[in-house]
C-alpha positions as CSV (number, residue, x, y, z in Angstrom):
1,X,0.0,0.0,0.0
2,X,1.4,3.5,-0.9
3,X,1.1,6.5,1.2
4,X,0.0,9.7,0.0
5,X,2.1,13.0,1.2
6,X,2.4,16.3,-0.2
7,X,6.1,17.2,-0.7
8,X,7.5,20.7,0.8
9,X,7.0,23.6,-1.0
10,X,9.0,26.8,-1.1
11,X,9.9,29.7,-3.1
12,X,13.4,29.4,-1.7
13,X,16.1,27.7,-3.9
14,X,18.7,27.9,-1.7
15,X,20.2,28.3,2.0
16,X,18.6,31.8,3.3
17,X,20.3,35.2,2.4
18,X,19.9,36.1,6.5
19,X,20.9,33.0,7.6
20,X,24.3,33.8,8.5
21,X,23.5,37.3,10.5
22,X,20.9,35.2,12.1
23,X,23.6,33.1,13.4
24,X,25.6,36.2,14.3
25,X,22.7,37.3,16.0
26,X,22.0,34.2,18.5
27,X,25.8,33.8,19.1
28,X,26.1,37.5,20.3
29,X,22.6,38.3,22.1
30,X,21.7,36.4,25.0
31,X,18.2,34.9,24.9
32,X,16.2,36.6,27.8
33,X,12.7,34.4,27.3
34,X,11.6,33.6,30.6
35,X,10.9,30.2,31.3
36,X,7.2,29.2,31.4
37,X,6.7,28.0,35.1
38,X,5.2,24.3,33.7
39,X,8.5,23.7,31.8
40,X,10.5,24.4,35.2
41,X,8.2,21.8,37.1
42,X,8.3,19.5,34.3
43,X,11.8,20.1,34.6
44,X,12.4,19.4,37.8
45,X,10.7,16.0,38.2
46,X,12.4,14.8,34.8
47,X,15.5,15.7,36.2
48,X,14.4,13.4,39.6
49,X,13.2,10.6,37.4
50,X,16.4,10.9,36.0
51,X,18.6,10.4,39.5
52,X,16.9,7.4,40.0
53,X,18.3,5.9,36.9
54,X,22.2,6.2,38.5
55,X,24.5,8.5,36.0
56,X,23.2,6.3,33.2
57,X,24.1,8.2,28.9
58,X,21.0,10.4,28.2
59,X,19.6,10.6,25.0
60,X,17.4,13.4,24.0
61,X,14.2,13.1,21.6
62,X,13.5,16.9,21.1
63,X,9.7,17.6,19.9
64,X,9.1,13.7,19.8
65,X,5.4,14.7,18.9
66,X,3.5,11.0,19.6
67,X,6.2,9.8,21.6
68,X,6.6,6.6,19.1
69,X,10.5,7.6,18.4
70,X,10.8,7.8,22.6
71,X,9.8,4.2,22.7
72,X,11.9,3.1,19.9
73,X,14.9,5.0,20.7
74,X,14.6,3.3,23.9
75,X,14.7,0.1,23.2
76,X,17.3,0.9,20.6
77,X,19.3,2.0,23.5
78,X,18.4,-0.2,26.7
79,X,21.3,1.3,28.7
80,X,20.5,4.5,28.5
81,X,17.6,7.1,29.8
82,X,15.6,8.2,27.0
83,X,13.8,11.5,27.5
84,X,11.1,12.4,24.9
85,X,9.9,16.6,24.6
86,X,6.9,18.0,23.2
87,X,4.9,21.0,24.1
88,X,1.5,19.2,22.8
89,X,-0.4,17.0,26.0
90,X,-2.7,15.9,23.2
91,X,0.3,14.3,20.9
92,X,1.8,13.2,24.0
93,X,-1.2,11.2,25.5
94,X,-1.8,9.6,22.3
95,X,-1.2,5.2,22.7
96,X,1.3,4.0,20.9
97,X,1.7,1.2,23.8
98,X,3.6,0.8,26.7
99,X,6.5,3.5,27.7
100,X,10.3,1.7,28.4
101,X,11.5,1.7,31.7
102,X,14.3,3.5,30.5
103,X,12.3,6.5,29.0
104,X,10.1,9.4,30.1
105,X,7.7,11.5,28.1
106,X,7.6,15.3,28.9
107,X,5.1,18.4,28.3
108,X,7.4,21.2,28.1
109,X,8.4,24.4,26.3
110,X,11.1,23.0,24.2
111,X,13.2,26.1,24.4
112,X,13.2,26.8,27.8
113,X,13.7,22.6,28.7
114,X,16.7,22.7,26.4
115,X,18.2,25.7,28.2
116,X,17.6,24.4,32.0
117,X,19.1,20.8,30.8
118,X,22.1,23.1,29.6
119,X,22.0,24.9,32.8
120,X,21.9,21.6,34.8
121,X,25.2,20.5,32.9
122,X,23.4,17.7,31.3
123,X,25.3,16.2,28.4
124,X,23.5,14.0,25.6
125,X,25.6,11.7,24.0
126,X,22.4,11.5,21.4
127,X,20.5,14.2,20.4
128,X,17.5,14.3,17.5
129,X,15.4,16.2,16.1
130,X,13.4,14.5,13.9
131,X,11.1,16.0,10.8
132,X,10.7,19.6,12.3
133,X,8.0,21.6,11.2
134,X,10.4,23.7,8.4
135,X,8.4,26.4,8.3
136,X,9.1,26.8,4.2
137,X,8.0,30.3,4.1
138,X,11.6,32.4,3.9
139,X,9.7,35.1,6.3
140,X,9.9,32.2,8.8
141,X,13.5,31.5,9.0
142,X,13.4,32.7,12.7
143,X,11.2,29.7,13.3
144,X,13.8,27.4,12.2
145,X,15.9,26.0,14.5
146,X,19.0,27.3,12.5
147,X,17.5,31.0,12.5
148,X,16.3,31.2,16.1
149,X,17.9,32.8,19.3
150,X,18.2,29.1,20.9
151,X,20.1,27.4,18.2
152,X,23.7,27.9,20.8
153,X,22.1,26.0,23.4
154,X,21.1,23.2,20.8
155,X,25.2,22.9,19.7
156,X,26.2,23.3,23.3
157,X,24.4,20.3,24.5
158,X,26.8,18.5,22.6
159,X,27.0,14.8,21.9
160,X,25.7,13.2,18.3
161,X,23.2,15.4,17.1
162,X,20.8,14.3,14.2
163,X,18.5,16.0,12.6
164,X,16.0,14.1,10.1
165,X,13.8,16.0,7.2
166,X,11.9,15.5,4.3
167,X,13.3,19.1,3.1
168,X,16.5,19.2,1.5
169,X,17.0,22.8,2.3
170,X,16.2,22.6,5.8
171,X,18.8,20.2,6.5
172,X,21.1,22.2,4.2
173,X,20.4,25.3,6.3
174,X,20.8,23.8,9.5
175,X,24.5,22.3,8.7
176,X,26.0,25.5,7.7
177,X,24.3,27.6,11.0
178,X,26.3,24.2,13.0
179,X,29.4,24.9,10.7
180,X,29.5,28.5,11.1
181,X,28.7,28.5,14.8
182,X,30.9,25.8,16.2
183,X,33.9,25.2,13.1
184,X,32.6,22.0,13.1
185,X,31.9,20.1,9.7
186,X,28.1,18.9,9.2
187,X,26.4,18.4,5.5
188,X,23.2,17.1,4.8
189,X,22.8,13.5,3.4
190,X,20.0,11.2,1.9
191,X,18.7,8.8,3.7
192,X,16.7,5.2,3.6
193,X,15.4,4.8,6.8
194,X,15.6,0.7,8.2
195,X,12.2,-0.9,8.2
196,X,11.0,0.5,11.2
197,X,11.0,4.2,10.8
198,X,11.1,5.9,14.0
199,X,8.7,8.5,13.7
200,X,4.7,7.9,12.1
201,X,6.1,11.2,10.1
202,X,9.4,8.9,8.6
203,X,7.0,6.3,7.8
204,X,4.5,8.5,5.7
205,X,7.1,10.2,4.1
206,X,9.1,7.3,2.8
207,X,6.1,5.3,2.1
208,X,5.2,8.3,-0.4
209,X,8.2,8.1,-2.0
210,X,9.8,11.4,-0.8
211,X,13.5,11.7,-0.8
212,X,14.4,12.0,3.2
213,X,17.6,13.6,4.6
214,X,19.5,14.2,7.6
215,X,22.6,15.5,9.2
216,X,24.7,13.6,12.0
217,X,27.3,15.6,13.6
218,X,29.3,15.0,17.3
219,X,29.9,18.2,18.7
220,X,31.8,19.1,22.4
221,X,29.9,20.1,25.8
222,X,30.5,24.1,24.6
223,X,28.7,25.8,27.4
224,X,30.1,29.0,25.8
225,X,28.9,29.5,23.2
226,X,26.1,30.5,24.7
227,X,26.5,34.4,25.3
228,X,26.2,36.1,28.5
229,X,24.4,34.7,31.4
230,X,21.4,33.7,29.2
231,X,20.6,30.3,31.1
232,X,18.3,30.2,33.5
233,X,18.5,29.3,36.9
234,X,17.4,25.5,37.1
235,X,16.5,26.3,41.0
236,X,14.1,29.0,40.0
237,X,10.3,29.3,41.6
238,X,9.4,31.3,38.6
């Protein structure tokens, strides 16, 4: 049976004109978003659940929508704590059977929960973000991960980062902001995903037919390159 899905569409044919000041931008001007007070409880329990699990590698699954690349990624990786973020309670509730020992889902504000973990010291060694919304419109490159103020914290979490898409360009965009921001090397490649695809998104996509990319790059624990004293404090009431 074959999938139907429409394809991206953009009037851009390349990488952004402002992507590089946008870079500029988020290296040199500390983000000063306060942190929404359900993201600092969610937060703070997460960070509990994950005590209990003893110093054990962390993998984050950042805007894991349904939760179905949590559970995978989890039993992918049964030594390690597996931490799924979404902001959506509805995506998050939805059953896609039971949740690994080794994994937690999470309501939260991504921005702010990637800016506490950073603040916390946490360090990935896996980090994903898979089939982002790319917001295709070029007057909404500062919705893209690679044109917005939090794109330092994302590199300074370190570990392997991997970001999957079903938009060339996106991916594209993304590896030069990591390139220009950290010096190190990142390019977007295709990609075949194995026969189970991690997220329902992967699955409708290659099922259509669509070409799918994605970018894997290990980056350093590089608390500064955040500017400033952007990060919040993790110990914060509000």
């Amino acid at each position: 049976m074959t999938a139907r899905s429409r394809s991206i569409v953009s009037r851009q044919t390349g990488p952004h004109q402002d992507l590089a000041r946008r870079v500029v931008r988020a290296l040199a001007n500390p983000l000063r978003k306060p942190v929404a007070a359900h993201t600092l409880e969610a937060f703070a329990w997460t960070r509990e659940w994950l005590d209990t699990l003893g110093g054990v590698p962390l993998i984050l699954d950042a805007g894991c929508g349904v939760g179905l690349s949590t559970r995978r990624l989890a039993e992918q990786y049964p030594a390690a704590a597996v931490i799924g973020v979404d902001r959506s309670a509805d995506r998050l509730s939805r059953d896609h059977g039971r949740l690994p020992d080794n994994a937690l889902l999470v309501r939260a504000d991504l921005v702010d929960f990637w800016r506490l973990a950073l603040a916390e010291g946490w360090r990935p060694v896996r980090h994903y973000l898979l089939y982002p919304n790319p917001y295709p419109k070029a007057a909404h490159l500062k919705m893209r991960w690679q044109g917005h103020p939090v794109l330092p914290v994302i590199l300074a979490l370190g570990g392997r980062l991997e970001l999957r898409s079903n938009w060339r360009l996106y991916v594209e965009e993304f590896a030069l902001a990591v390139t220009q921001a950290t010096g190190v090397a990142a390019a977007a490649e295709p990609f075949v995903p194995d026969e189970a695809c991690l997220t329902p998104f992967e699955q409708k996509y290659h099922a259509s037919g669509q070409a799918l990319w994605r970018l894997m790059v290990e980056l350093p624990h590089d608390p500064g390159l955040v500017p400033g004293d952007a990060l919040p404090d993790v110990g914060a009431d509000e």
